[in-house]
C-alpha positions in Angstrom: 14.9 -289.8 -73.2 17.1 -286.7 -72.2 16.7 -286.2 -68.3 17.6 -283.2 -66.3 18.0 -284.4 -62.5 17.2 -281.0 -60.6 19.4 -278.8 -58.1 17.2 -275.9 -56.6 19.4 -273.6 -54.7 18.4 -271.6 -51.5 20.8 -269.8 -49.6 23.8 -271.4 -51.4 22.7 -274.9 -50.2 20.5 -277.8 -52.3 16.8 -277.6 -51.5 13.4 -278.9 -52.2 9.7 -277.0 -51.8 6.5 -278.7 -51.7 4.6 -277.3 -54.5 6.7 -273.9 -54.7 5.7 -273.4 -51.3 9.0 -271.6 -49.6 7.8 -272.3 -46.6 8.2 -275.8 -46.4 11.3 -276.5 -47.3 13.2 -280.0 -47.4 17.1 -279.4 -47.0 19.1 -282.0 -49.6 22.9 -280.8 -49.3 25.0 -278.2 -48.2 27.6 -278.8 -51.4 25.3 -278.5 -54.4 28.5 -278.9 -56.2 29.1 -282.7 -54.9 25.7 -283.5 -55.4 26.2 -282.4 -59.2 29.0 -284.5 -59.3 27.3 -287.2 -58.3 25.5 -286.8 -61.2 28.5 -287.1 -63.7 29.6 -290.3 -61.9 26.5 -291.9 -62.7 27.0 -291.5 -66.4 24.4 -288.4 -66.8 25.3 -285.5 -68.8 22.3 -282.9 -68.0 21.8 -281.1 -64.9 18.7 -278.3 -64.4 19.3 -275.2 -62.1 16.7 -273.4 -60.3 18.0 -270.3 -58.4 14.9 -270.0 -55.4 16.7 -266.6 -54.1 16.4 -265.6 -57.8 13.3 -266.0 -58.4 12.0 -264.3 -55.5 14.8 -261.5 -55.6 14.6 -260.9 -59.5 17.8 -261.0 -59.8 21.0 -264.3 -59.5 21.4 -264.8 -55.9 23.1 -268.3 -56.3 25.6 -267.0 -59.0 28.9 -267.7 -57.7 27.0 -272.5 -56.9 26.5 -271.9 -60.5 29.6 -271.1 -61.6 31.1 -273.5 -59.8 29.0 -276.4 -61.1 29.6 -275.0 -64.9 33.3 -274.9 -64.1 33.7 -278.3 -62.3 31.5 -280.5 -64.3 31.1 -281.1 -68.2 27.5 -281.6 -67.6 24.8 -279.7 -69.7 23.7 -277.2 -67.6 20.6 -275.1 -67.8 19.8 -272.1 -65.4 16.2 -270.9 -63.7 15.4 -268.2 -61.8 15.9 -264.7 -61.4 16.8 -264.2 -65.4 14.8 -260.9 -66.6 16.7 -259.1 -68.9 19.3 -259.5 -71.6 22.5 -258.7 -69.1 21.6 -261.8 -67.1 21.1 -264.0 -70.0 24.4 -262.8 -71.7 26.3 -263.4 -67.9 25.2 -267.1 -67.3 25.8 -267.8 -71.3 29.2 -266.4 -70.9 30.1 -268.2 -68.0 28.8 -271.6 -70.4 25.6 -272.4 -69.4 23.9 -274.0 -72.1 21.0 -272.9 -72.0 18.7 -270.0 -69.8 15.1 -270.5 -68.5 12.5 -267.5 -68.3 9.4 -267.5 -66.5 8.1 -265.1 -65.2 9.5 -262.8 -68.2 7.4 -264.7 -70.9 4.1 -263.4 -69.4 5.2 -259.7 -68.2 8.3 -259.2 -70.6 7.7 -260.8 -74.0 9.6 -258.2 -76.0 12.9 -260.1 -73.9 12.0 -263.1 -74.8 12.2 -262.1 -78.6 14.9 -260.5 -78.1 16.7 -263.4 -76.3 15.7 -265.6 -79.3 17.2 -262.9 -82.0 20.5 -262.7 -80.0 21.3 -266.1 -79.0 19.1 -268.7 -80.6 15.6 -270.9 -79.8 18.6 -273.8 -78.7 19.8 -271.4 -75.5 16.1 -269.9 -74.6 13.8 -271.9 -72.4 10.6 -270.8 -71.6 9.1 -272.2 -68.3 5.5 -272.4 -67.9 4.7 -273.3 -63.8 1.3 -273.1 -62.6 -2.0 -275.2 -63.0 -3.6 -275.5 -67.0 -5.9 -272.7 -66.2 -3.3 -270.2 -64.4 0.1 -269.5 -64.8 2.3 -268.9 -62.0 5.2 -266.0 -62.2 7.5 -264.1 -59.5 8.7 -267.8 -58.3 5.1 -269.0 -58.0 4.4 -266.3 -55.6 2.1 -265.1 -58.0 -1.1 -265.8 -60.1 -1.8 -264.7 -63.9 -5.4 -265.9 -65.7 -3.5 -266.9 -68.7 -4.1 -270.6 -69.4 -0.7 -272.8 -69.8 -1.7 -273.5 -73.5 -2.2 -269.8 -74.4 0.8 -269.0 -73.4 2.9 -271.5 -75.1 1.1 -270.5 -78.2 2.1 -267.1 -78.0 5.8 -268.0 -77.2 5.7 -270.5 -79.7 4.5 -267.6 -82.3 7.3 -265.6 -81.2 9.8 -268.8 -82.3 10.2 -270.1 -78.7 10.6 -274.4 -79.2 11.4 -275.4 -75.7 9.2 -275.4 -72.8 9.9 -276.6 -69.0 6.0 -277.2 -68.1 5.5 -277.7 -64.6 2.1 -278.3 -62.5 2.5 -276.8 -59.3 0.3 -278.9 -57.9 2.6 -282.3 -58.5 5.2 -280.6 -57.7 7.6 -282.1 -54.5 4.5 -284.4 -54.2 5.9 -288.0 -55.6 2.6 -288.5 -57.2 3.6 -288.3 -60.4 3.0 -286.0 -63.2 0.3 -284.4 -64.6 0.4 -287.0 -67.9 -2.4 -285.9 -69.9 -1.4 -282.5 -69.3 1.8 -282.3 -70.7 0.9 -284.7 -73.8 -1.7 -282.5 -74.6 0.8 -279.4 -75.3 3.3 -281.5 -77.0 0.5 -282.9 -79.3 -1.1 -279.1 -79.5 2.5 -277.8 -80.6 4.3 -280.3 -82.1 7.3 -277.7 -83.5 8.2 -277.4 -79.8 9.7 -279.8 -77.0 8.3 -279.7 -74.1 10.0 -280.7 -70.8 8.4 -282.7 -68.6 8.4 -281.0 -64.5 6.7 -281.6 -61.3 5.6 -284.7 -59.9 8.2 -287.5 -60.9 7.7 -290.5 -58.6 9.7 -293.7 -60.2 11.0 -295.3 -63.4 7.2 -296.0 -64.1 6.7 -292.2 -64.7 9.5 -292.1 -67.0 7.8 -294.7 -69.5 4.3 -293.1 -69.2 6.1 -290.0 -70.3 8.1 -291.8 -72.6 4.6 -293.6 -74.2 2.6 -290.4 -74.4 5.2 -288.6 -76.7 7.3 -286.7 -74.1 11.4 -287.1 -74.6 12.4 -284.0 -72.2 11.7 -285.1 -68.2 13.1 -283.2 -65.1 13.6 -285.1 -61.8 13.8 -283.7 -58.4 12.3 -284.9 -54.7 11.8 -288.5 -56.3 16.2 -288.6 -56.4 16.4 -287.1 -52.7 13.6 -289.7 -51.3 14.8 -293.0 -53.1 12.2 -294.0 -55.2 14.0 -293.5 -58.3 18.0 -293.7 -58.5 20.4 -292.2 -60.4 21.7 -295.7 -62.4 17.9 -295.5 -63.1 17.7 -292.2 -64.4 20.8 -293.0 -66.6 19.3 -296.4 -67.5 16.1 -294.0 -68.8 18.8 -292.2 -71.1 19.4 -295.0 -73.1 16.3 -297.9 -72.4 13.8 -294.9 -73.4 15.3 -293.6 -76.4 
């Protein structure tokens, strides 16, 4: 199992929302670089950005934590939030980034994402899909679309997107675990793609439901900052779940 233990940045500091809310806010560190560090030294190699001022602002907000995480670390880093045009993917893949995320974009700016995958290739393009099945969140989950999570993955998938960061708002921050069925459903309705499992992660348990219903991709967030799943376990998933 590859597993991407999360960083969401606010204000230059390490953060986590309950369900995208930004009002409720649960401050993790005030060095996200550490943090990612702390990551390395427990034998993982994967790390997943999310840039909250980004989102919100349309634009990098958290640029110069970023930099300093690609820079300092070897991990494999991917980068969310704020990325909605081609100068912003070409400046985080530049800097190293492995790979970018867009959200919002994929709904309101398909003609980037197309031409994201022409340029750099399906391996560096992520599309995220956040919402609930039926509605598909953009602008940072400030806002509400009435496309359906599957419709747009099929779309994206048409266009030659293959890897998808699939969150369910309503898991999300919660610790009771992810949306399951959800998620297997997509990777058995598109089987060409990955998709990446997001919101929700509680304990190790999650990670071999996940694991048993076909999913390979899992991002972990709140379930690291409140204890109930550790990093030795999270590098233990890396290799037991494979």
């Amino acid at each position: 199992m590859r597993v991407f233990p999360a960083i969401d940045l606010l204000n230059g500091h390490s953060v986590r929302l309950y369900q995208g809310d930004y009002q409720q806010v649960t401050p993790v560190s005030s060095d996200p670089l550490a943090q990612a560090k702390s990551f390395v030294a427990a034998g993982l190699s994967r790390i997943h950005l999310v840039d909250l001022d980004g989102a919100k602002a349309g634009q990098p907000e958290n640029f110069d934590v970023i930099q300093k995480i690609r820079q300092q670390t070897d991990l494999f880093v991917e980068v969310g939030g704020g990325i909605r045009d081609m100068a912003t993917i070409q400046r985080y893949l530049t800097l190293g980034v492995d790979r970018v995320i867009l959200g919002s974009s994929a709904l309101k700016q398909p003609e980037l994402v197309v031409a994201a995958l022409a340029e750099f290739g399906p391996a560096r393009i992520v599309v995220g899909i956040d919402g609930t099945p039926q509605q598909v969140a953009t602008e940072g989950w400030l806002a509400q679309s009435n496309v359906t999570m599957a419709d747009l993955m099929g779309a994206m998938t048409a266009k030659g997107v293959r890897q998808f960061i699939v969150t369910d708002v309503t898991k999300d921050g919660t610790l009771q675990g992810p949306n399951v069925t959800l998620l297997a459903d997509l990777q058995a309705k598109y089987p060409q793609a990955t998709v990446v499992a997001s919101g929700g992660m509680r304990d190790y348990q999650d990670l071999e439901a996940l694991k048993a219903a076909g999913l390979n991709d899992v991002i972990v967030g709140k379930a690291l900052v409140k204890g109930t799943i550790t990093l030795a376990e999270l590098a233990q998933a890396e290799v037991a779940l494979c």
